[in-house]
N, C-alpha and C positions, 0 to 999 in steps of 0.2 A: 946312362945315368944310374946312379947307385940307387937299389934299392929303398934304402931307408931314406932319402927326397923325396922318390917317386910317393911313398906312405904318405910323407908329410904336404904333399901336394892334396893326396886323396883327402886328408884331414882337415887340410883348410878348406876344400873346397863344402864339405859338410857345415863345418861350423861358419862358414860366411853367410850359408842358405840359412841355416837355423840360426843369425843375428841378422840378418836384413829379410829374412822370409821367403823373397821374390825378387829375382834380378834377370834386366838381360842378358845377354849373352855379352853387350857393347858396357854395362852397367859393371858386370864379371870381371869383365877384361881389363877396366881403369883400375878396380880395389886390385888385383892378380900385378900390375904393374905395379902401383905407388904400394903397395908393401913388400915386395921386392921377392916375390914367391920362388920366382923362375931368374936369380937375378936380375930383374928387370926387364925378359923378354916378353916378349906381350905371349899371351894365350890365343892359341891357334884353336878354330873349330873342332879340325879332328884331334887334336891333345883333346879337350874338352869331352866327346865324342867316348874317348879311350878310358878315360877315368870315370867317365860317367858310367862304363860296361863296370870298370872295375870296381870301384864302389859299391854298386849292385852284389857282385859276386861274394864280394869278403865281410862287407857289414850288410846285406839286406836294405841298404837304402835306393829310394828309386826316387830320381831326382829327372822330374817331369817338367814339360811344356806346354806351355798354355797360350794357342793362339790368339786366343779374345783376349785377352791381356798381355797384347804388346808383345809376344811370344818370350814372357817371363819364363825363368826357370826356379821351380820350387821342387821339395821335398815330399813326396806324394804320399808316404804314408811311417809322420813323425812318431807315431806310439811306438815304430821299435828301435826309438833310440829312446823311451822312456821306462823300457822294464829292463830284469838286471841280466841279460843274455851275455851271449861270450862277445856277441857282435859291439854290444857297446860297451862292455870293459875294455875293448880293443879300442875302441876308439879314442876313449879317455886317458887310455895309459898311453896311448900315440900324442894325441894333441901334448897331456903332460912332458913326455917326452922331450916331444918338438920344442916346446916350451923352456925347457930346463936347459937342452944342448944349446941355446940360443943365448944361456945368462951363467956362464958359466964363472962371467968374471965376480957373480952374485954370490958364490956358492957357502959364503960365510953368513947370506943373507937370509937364505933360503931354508927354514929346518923342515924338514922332514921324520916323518913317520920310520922305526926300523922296515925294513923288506920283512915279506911273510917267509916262514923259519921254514925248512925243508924243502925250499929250492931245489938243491943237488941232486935230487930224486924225481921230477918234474918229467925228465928228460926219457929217461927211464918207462915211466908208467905211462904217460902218453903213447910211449911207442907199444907199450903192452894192449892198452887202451886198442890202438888203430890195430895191433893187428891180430887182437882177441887171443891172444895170448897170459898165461897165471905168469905171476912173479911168485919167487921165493924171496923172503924178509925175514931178516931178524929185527924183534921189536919189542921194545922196553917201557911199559906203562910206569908213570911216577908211581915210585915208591913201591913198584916191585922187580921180578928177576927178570929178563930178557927172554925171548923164547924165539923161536923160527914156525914160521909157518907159511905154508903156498894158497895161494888166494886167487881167486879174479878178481880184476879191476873193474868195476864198471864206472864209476866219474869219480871228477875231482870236483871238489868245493870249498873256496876260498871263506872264512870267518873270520874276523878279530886278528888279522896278520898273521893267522896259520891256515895251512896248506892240509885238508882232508881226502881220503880217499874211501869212497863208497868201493864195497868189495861184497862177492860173495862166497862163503868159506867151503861151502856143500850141504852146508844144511841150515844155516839162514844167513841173511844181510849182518855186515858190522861195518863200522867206520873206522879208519886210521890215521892219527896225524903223522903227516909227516917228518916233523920236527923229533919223533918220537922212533923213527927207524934206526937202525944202527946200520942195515944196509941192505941195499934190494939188487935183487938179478933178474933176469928173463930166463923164463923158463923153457920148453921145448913143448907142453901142455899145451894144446890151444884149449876155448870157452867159446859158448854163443849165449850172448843173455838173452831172454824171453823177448818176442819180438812185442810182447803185450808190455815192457816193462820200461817206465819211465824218470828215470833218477830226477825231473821234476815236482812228477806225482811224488815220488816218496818220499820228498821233504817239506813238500805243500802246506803240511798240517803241520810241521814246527816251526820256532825261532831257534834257527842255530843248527848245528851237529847232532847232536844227544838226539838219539831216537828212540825212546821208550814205550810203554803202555800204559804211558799217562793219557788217561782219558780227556776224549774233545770236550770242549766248555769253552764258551760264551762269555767272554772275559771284559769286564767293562771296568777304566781306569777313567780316573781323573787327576788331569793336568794342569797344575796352577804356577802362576808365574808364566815365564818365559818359555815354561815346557812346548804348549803347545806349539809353538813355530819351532822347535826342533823337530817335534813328532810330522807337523806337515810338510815340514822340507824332504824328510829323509823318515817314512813312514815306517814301523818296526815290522813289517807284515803283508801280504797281499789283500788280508783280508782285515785289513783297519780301516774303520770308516770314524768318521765325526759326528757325535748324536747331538751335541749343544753346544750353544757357547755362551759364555758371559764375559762382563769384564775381569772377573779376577779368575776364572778356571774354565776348559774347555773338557768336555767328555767324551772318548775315543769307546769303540768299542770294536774286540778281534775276537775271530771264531779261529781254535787252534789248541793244542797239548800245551797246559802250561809247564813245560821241562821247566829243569833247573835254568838250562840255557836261558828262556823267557823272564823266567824272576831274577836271576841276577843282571836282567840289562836293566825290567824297573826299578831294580833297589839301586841303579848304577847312578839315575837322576835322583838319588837323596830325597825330600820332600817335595819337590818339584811333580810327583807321582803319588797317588793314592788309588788302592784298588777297590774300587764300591762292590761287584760282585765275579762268581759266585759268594757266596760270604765263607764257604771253606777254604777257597783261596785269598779270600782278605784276614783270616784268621792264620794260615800258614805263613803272610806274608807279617803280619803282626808278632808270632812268634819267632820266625829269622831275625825281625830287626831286633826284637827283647833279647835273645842268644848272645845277640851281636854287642850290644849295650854292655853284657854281662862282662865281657873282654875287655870295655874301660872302665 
């Protein structure tokens, strides 16, 4: 069987457990038939058995059995298909995937988002990436001259439909988009990053790319209208919590560097956002939008 079924296999079998919760194995095996997974061949135990190791392996999902209940099978610990790991971007750009090669006849129906910009490069740095090996890049910031320089790779971080890469140059960390390369090689240099060093940790404390020495603050916004259920679906931060709510506004509050990154997502929801404190960043963000004004 081609690889990319066998994916698509794995994938439904996740998202059948996280829309019906709990199923038996006889329960499994009718939806596995009547949606036509395996064309129509029923599910075997050891198929089941095989995917189930596999699953485990490639996305971290551990899809358990529960004797006291009918020997149902469920998803034993759902929180890491809820944070933004690589485990579950795979899974969604799978299911999507799966999804799309299935309605192809739709494809006038269907818009989509452009692809993130610097792809062609991806292939490259990964492999640098695994095998701690520097690239050599030429790379051209907007708006000024191009220049070459040898880096280590240590991750990549997808934003706003570009492609970044956390590096370190020799004497501190810098980002680079990709979109922004003129052209990368692999180098002959290997690298070992710090075994203490966590390209989680080190973007923990922003929104976005931009890593500067914008000091930590305590950043409390209120969302009126419709904001709020954007902010809850799809939270700006790990450290967003909800301090109030009413009928016509709700109060979000995040601990984080307000970068520029972080201000232009809230000015991105228009009035929909208002920032109550600190008040030197309700005054920063008062003067951007008067700047801004100034331009109509």
């Amino acid at each position: 069987m081609k690889p990319a079924l066998i994916f698509q296999q794995y994938v439904w079998l996740i998202n059948a457990f996280r829309r019906h919760r709990r199923l038996s194995l006889d329960e499994l095996g009718e939806r596995w038939v009547r949606e036509g997974v395996a064309d129509g061949n029923p599910l075997a135990r050891s198929t089941f058995n095989r995917h189930r190791d596999a699953i485990l392996d490639m996305f971290g999902v551990i899809i358990d059995c529960d004797a006291k209940d009918g020997y149902r099978y469920y998803i034993a610990n759902p929180e890491v298909l809820l944070d933004d790991s690589l485990e579950r971007w795979m899974l969604s750009t799978m299911t999507v995937g799966g999804v799309l090669s299935d309605s192809v006849s739709l494809k006038d129906r269907i818009i989509l988002e452009n692809v993130p910009a610097g792809e062609e490069f991806l292939q490259t740095i990964i492999h640098a990436i695994k095998a701690a090996r520097k690239i050599r890049m030429e790379y051209c910031r907007f708006g000024a001259d191009s220049y070459v320089k040898t880096v280590a790779p240590y991750a990549l971080k997808l934003f706003h439909q570009r492609w970044y890469m956390l590096s370190f140059t020799g004497s501190h960390y810098a980002t680079y988009a990709l979109d922004r390369m003129l052209s990368v090689s692999l180098t002959d240099e290997g690298f070992q990053m710090p075994a203490d060093f966590s390209p989680q940790d080190y973007f923990a404390e922003y929104f976005g790319v931009l890593t500067d020495d914008t000091p930590m603050a305590h950043v409390v916004v209120r969302a009126h209208n419709w904001t709020p259920d954007y902010l809850r679906t799809l939270p700006l931060h790990q450290s967003q919590r909800e301090l109030a709510s009413t009928e016509h506004y709700t109060d979000f509050s995040f601990d984080l560097r307000p970068t520029p990154d972080f201000l232009g997502q809230l000015l991105s929801h228009a009035d929909g956002i208002e920032v109550l404190a600190p008040q030197e960043l309700r005054e920063k963000m008062r003067k951007m939008i008067a700047d801004n004004l100034k331009r109509y």
